[in-house]
C-alpha positions in Angstrom: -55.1 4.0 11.8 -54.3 4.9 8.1 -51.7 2.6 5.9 -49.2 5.0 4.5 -49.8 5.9 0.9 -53.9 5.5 1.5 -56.2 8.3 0.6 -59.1 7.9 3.3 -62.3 9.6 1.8 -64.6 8.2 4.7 -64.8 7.8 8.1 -62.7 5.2 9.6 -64.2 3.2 12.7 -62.5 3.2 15.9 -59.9 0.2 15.9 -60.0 -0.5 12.2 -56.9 -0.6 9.7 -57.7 2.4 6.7 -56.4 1.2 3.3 -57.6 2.8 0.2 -54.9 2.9 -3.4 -56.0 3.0 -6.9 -54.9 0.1 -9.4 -51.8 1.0 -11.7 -53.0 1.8 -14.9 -50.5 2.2 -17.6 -51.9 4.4 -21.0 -49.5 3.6 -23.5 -48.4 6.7 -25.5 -49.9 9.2 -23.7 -46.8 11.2 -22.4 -46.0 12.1 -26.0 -49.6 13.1 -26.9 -49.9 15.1 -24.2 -46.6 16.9 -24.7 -47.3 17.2 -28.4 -50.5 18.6 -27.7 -48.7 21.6 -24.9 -46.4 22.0 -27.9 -49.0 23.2 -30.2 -51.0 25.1 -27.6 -47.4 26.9 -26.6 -46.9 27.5 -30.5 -50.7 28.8 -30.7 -50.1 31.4 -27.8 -46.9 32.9 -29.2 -48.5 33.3 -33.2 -51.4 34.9 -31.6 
């Protein structure tokens, strides 16, 4: 049986409950780096 939500990546024994979900991690800023940084790449494309 799989929980819902899990990722298996191995084999699960016959009978046994599968449960597999990363830890929340928060990166604080990251959205606006990341969009700043498509921004310039989008910016980059169109001057070349």
């Amino acid at each position: 049986m799989t929980a819902s939500g899990s990722v298996i990546t191995r084999d699960v024994a016959p009978g046994a409950l599968a449960l597999a979900r990363a830890r929340q991690e928060e990166k604080p800023g990251f959205a606006q780096k990341f969009f700043q940084r498509l921004r310039a790449l989008k910016a980059a494309k169109t001057k070349a």
